[in-house]
C-alpha positions as a printed NumPy array, in Angstrom:
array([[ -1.832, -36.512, -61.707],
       [ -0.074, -39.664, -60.298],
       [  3.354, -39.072, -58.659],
       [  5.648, -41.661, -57.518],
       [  8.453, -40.768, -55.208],
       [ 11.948, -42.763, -54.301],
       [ 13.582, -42.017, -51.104],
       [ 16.211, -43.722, -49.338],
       [ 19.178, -44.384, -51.4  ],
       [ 22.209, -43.926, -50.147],
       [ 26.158, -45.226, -49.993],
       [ 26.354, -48.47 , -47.691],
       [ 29.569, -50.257, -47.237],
       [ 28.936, -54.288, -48.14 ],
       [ 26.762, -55.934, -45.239],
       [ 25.   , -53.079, -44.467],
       [ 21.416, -52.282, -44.749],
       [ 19.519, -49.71 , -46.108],
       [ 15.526, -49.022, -46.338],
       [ 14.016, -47.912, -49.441],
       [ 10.081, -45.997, -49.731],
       [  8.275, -45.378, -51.975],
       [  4.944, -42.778, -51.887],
       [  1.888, -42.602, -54.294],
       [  0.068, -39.784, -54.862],
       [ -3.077, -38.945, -56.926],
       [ -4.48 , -42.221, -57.09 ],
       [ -6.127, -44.567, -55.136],
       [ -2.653, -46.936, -53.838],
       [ -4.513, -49.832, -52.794],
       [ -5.68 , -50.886, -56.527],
       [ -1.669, -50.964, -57.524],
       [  0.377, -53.844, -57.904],
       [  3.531, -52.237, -56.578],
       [  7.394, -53.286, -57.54 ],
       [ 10.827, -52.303, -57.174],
       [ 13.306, -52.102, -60.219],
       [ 16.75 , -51.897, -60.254],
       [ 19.178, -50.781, -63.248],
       [ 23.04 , -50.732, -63.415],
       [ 25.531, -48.955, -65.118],
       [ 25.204, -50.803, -68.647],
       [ 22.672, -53.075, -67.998],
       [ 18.737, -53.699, -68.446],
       [ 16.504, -52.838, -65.935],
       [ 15.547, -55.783, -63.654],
       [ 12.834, -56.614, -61.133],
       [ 13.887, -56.599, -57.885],
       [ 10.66 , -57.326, -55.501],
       [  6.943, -57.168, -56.302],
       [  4.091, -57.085, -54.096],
       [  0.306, -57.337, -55.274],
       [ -2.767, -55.597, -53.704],
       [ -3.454, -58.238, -51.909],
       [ -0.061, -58.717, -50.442],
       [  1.644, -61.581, -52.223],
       [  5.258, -60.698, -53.305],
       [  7.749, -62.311, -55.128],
       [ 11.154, -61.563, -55.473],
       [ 14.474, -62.08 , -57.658],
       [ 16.61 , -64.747, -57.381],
       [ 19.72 , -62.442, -56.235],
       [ 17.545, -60.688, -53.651],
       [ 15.284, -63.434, -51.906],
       [ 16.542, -64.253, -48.218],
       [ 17.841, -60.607, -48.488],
       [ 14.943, -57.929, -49.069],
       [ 12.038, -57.564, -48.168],
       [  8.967, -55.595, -49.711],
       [  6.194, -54.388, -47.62 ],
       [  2.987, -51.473, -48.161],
       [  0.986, -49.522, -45.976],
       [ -2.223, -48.76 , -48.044],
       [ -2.917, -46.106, -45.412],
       [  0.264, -44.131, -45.908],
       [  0.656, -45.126, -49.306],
       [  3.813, -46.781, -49.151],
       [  5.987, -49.337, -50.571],
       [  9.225, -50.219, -48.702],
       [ 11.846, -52.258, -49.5  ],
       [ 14.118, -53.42 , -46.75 ],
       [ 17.202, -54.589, -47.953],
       [ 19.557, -56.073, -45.911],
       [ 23.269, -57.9  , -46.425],
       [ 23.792, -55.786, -49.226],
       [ 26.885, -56.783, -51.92 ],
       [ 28.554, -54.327, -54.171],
       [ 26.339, -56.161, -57.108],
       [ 23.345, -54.5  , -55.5  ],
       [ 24.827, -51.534, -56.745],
       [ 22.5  , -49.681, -58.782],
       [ 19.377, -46.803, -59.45 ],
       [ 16.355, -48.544, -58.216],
       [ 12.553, -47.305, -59.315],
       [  9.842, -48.011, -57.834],
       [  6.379, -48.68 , -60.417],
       [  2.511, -48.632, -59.711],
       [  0.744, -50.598, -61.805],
       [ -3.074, -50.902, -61.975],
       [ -4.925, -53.889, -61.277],
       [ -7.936, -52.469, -63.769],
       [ -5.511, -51.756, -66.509],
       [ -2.477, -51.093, -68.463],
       [ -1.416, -47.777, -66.83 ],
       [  1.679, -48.004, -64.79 ],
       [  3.807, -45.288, -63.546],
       [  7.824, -44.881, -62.356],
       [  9.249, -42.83 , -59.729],
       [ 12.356, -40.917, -60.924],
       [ 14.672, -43.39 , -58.986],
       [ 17.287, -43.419, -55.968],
       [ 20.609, -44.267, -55.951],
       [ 22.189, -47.258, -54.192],
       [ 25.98 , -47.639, -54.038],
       [ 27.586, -50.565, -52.001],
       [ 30.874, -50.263, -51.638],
       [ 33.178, -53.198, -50.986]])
């Protein structure tokens, strides 16, 4: 059974920083594209940061300069450091494992990220 477990969220006052992980069990981590989503009170979920099995990422407009995604395939891991952090970054961010080999993908329950102003 896969698991995917959040950790990290937390209340940051505006410039701070804050370090997201992410952990994958049950399945082989290396053969997941691996994201970060982020949803706000009364709005869609959005991609935040994505980073492939073989390393490329690509982030959101709002985010790039900002966070940065990173995995350890031998812990794995997905991080997302995110620094400079504004009140809009408020929000419950998931993290998602996607297969390279197919359509599966699987969410983490989410953690909470409130920047205060």
């Amino acid at each position: 059974q896969v698991q995917v477990v959040e950790s990290g969220g937390n209340l940051v006052q505006a410039g701070g920083s804050l370090r997201l992980s992410c952990v994958v069990s049950g399945t082989i981590f290396k053969f997941y594209h691996m994201s970060w989503y982020r949803q706000a009170p009364g709005k869609q979920r959005e991609l935040v940061a994505k980073i492939t099995t073989g390393a490329n990422t690509n982030y959101a407009d709002s985010v790039k300069g900002r966070f940065t995604i990173s995995r350890d395939n031998a812990k794995n891991t997905v991080h997302l450091q995110m620094n400079t952090l504004k009140p809009e970054d408020t929000a419950v961010y998931y993290c998602n494992a996607q297969s390279q080999y197919s359509t599966s993908d699987f969410w983490g329950q989410g953690t909470q990220v409130t920047v205060s102003s």
